[in-house]
N, C-alpha and C positions, 0 to 999 in steps of 0.2 A: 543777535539782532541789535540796532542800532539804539533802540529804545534802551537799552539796558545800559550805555555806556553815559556820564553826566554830558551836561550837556558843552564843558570846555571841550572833553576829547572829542563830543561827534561834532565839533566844528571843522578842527583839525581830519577828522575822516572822513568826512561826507565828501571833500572834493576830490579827494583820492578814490572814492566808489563811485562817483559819477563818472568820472575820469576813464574807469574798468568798465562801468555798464555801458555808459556809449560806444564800445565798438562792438556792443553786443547784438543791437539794433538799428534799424534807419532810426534817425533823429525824429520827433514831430516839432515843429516851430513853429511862433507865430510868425504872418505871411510879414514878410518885410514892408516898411515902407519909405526905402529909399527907391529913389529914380530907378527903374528896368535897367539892367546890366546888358549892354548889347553884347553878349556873346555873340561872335564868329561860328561859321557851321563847317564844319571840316571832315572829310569824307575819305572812308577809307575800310579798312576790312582786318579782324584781328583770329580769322580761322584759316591757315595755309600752314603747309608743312614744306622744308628742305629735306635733303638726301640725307639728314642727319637723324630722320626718323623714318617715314614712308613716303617722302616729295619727290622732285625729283626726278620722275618715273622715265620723263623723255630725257633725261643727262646723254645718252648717247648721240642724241641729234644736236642739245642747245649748247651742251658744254658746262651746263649750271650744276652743280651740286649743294655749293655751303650758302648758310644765309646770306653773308656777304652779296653771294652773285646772285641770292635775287632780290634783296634790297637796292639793288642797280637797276638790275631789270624796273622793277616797280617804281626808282622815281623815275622812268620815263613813261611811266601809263600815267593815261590823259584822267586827268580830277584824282588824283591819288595823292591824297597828302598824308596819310600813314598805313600801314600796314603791318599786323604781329603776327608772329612764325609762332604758332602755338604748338610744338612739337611732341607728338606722342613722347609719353614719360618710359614705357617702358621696352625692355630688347628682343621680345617679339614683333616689335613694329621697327625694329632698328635703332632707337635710344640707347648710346653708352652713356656711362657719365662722365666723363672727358668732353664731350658735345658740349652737353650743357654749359660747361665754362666757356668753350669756345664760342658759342651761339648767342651770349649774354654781349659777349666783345664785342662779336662783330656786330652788334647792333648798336653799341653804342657809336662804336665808330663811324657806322650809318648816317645815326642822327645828325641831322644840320637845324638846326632852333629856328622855326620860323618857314622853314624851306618842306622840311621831311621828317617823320617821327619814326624809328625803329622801336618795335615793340618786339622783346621775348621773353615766350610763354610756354606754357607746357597744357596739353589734352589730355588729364586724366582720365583713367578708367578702360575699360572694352565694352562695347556692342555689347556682347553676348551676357555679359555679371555687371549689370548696374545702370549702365551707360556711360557717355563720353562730357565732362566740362571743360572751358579753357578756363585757364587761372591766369593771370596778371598783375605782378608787383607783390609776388613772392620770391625771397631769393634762390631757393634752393629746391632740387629735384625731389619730390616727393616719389615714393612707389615704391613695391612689396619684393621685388626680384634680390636674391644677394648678391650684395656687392654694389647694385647698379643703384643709388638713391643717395641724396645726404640725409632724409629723413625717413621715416619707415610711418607708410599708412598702406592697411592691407586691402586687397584690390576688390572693387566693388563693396566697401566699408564705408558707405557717404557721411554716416553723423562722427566718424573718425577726421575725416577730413574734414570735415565744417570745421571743429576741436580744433584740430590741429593752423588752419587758416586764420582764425581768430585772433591766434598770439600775435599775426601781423597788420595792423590799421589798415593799410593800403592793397590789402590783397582784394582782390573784386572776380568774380564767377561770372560768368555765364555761359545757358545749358544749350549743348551741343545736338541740332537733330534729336530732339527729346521724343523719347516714347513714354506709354503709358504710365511700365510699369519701372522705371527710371528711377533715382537718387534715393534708394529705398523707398521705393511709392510715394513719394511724395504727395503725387495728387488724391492718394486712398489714407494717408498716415496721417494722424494727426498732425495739425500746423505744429513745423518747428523753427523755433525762434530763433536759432544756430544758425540755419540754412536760409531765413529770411534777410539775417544780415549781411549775407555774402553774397546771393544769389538776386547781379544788378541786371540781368538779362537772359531773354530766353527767345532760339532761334525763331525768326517769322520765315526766312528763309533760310538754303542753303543750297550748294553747288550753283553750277557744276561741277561736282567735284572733279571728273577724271578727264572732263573736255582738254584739248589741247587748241584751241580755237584763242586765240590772239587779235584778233580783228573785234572785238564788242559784240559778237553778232547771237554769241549766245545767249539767253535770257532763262534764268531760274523758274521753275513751275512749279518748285518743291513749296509747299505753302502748311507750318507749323502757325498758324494761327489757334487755332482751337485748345489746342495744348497752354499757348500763353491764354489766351480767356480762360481756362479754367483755372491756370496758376493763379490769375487774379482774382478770381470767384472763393479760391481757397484762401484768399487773405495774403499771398505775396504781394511785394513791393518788385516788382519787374517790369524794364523794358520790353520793348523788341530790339531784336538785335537782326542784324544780315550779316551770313554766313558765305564766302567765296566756294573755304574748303580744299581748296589747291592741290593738287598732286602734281601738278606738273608744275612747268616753268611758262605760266599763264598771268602771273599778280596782277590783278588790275585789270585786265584786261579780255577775259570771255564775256564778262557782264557789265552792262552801266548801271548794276544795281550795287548800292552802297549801303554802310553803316556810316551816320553821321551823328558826331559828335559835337556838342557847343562847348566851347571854352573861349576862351579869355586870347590864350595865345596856342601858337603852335609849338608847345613843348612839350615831353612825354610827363612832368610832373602836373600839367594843365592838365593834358587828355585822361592820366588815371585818377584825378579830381572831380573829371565830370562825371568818368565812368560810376567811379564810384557815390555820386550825386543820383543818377539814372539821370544824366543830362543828356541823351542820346534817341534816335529814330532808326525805324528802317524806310526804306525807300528803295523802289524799282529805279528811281531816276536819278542820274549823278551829278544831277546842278538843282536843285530843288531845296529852297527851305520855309522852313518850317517856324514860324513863332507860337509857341502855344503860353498863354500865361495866367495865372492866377491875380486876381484881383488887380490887373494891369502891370506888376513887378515881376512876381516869382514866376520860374520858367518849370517846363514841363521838367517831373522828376521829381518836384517838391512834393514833400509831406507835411501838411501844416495843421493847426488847429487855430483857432480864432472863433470871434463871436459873429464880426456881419456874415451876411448871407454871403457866400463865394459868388464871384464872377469869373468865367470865361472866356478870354479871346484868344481867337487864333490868325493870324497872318499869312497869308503864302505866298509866295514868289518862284518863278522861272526863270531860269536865265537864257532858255530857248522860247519862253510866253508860250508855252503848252498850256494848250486850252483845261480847263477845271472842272468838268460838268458836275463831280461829286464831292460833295465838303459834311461829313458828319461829324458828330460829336455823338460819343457813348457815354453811357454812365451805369455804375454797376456800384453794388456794397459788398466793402471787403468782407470776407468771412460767413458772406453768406452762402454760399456753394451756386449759386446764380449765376450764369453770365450777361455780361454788360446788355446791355440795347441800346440800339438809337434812339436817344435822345433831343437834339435839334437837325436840322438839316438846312444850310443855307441853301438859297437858290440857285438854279441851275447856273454855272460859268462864274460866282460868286466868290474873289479869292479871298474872305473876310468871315469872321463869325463873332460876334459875342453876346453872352446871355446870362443871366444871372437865377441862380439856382433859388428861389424862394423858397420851395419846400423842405427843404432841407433844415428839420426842426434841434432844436437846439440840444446836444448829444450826441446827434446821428452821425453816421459818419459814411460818405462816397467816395468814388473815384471819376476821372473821367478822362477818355482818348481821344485824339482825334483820328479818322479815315479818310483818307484820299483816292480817289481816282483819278487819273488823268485818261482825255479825251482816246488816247492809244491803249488805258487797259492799265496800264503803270499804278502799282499800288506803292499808297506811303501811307506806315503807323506809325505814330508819336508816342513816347512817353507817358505815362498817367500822370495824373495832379493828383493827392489825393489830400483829401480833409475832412475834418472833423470841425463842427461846428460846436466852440465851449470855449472854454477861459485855456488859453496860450498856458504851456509848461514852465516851470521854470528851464531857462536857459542850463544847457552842460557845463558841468564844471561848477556851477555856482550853488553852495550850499545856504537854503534861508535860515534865517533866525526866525524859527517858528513864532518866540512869543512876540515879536515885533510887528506879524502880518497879519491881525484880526482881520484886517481890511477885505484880505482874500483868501479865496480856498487853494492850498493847497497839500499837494501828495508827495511823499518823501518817505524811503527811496523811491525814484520814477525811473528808470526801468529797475524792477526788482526782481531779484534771481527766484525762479521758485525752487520752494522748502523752507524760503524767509516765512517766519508765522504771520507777520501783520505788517501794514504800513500803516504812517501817520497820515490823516488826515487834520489841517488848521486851518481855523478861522470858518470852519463850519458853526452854524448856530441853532439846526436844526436834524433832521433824521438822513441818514447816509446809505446811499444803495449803491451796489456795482452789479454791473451788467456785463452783459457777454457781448460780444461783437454778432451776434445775432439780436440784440434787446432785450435779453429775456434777463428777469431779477436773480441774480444767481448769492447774493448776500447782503448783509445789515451790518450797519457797524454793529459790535458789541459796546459795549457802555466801559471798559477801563481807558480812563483818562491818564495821559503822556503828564510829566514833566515840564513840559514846555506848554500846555492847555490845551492838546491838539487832542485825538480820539482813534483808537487803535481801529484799525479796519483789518477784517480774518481775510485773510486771503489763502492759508493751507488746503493743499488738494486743488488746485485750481489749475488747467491745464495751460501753458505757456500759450501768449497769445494777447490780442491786445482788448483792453476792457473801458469803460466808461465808469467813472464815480461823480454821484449826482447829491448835492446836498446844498440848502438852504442856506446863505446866507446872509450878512449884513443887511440891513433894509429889505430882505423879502426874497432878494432874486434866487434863482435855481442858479445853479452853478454846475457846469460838467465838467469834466477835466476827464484824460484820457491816460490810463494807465496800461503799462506794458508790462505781463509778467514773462520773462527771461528764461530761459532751458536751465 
């Protein structure tokens, strides 16, 4: 424990643990207050396969097999500005590993900055042991076959793979056609903090998969909403995501329904920036966007914590003026196995919403979406915002000098691994509680006091997950801060 080391060396080590802990988990931040970032909405789809795995399937009519030829194909579909070849990993579906090098190439060679993004990726897993994820912005082929992998994770072994994804900042998940009993039960296991940090999305739709329809005229019916509400009811931080699913030499073009991403620019370091933000939506429609933001700055995907009261607005726009008749907003508490409800509802044809969460008392902590309907039936989900109403973390990376911060409360280490026995609490003046992400009083500080004047708080035996500590400070006020205990 960090307590035990003086306090010159834990200067020297606390940036270097913060540094480790944060790609353990999403971030929580206080809500910026620089001017709204207009991010760009850029639309495209990152679940399709080439003949390099199971894609493909029409090669003898189109001529298509490698991803090359259908990164071609795809930038001539209409609103397509990227699409990832996420190709089954293993050689039951047709994955050598010789592919895989060549599948990375030719995507790069793809990519035009600005124009087109080639994304490649790998589907872990099978249907039958575990289910199926894409990964993105891992270098190397993962899977259990010999011979066929650069790295070995054994198949349908999900907390092996979260493990193993981790070592990389930029790798980012999301779950493929999810069923119940999927990622090692996720939705029946207890919350895991491994698989929270990785897991930036989860299908709202997917296919057609196996359609050969070329003309837009197909439209997806497959509808995994339920599954994302209850991920969010369990306490993950996930998207929605849209699923193409490709088997054929279709990219872009059965559905105008899209996965759209907000970034900055059109380059594949932007796109796995937002992804890994949860800077993304789905949407049945492929010109449609979305504004959704927290206290008028931060965009959908944030995780924040702060003291005012949150506000919500949201923006939409068409680029064909499809009428709007449905515009809600939900709100749900993480970790509490609930799912979300409607919340507000603007009025009928309304492309506008904001509203400001009053109830929301200081500690607690929500989420909220937005749902669309358009006048044809077209469903669009957005991202969640979620927050916590209490005093901002400290920022990653930056270790405090406890005795210097009587002024304020804080927690160190914040995210903490559990089997640490205690964290510091400073600049508390009065009695210390932590809470569960359900509210309930789950501990008391105990009474030995730190080195630096701060007060150990027990946290051993505490299941990973994220928690609330509450204590009096300076001039009187309650103080929350929100603590994350780590797998």
């Amino acid at each position: 424990m960090l307590h035990f080391f003086p306090r010159t060396a834990r200067r020297a080590i606390l940036p270097a643990l913060s540094t480790l802990l944060s790609v353990l988990l999403p971030a929580s931040t206080a809500v910026a207050q620089a001017p709204a970032r207009p991010y760009r909405a850029f639309y495209g789809n990152l679940h399709a396969h080439s003949a390099y795995s199971d894609g493909n399937k029409d090669s003898l009519t189109t001529g298509a097999n490698t991803p090359a030829q259908n990164f071609t194909f795809a930038k001539a579909s209409q609103h397509l500005d990227f699409l990832g070849i996420s190709e089954h990993n293993h050689a039951s579906a047709g994955m050598r590993l010789p592919s895989w090098a060549r599948g990375k190439q030719q995507a790069d060679a793809a990519t035009m900055d600005g124009q087109f993004v080639a994304l490649y990726g790998m589907e872990f897993g099978t249907i039958s042991n575990g289910g199926h994820v894409l990964i993105y912005g891992y270098p190397n082929l993962l899977g259990w076959e010999a011979n066929n992998y650069d790295e070995f994770v054994p198949q349908g072994v999900f907390y092996w793979l979260w493990r193993k994804l981790r070592t990389q900042p930029d790798a980012v998940v999301t779950l493929a056609h999810p069923q119940t009993t999927d990622y090692d039960n996720i939705l029946t296991s207890p919350y895991s903090a491994s698989a929270d940090s990785l897991v930036v999305g989860s299908a709202f739709r997917s296919g057609p998969a196996f359609s050969t329809n070329v003309n837009y005229l197909n439209q997806s019916t497959s509808s995994f909403e339920p599954y994302f509400q209850r991920l969010l009811a369990r306490g993950y931080h996930a998207a929605p995501s849209y699923d193409h699913d490709n088997h054929n030499t279709t990219f872009g073009r059965t559905t105008e329904g899209r996965l759209v991403i907000l970034a900055d620019t059109l380059t594949r370091p932007a796109l796995l920036a937002a992804l890994k933000e949860r800077r993304f939506y789905a949407s049945d429609d492929w010109n449609v966007t979305v504004d959704f933001r927290l206290n008028g700055t931060a965009p959908m995907g944030t995780i924040a914590t702060d003291l005012p009261s949150p506000t919500l607005s949201v923006t939409v726009a068409d680029g064909d003026g499809e009428a709007l008749p449905t515009l809600r907003l939900l709100r749900g508490v993480p970790g509490s196995g609930a799912q979300a409800q409607v919340w507000r509802t603007a009025p009928a044809g309304a492309t506008a919403l904001s509203v400001s969460d009053t109830t929301l008392a200081l500690g607690q902590s929500a989420y909220y979406y937005v749902s669309l309907v358009q006048a044809d039936g077209d469903r669009i989900l957005s991202a969640p915002i979620w927050y916590t109403r209490g005093t901002p973390p400290v920022p990653t990376g930056v270790a405090p000098d406890l005795a210097a911060t009587s002024a304020a409360v804080l927690v160190w280490p914040n995210p903490v691994a559990n089997g640490v026995g205690a964290v510091t609490v400073a600049g508390a003046t009065g009695p210390i509680d932590l809470y569960d992400g359900l509210g309930r009083l789950v501990r008391t500080a105990c009474a030995t006091a730190t080195d630096d004047g701060g007060t150990l708080l027990d946290v051993r035996g505490l299941a990973p997950g994220f928690y609330i500590v509450r204590a009096a400070a300076a001039g009187g006020a309650t103080v929350a801060r929100t603590l994350v205990i780590s797998e």
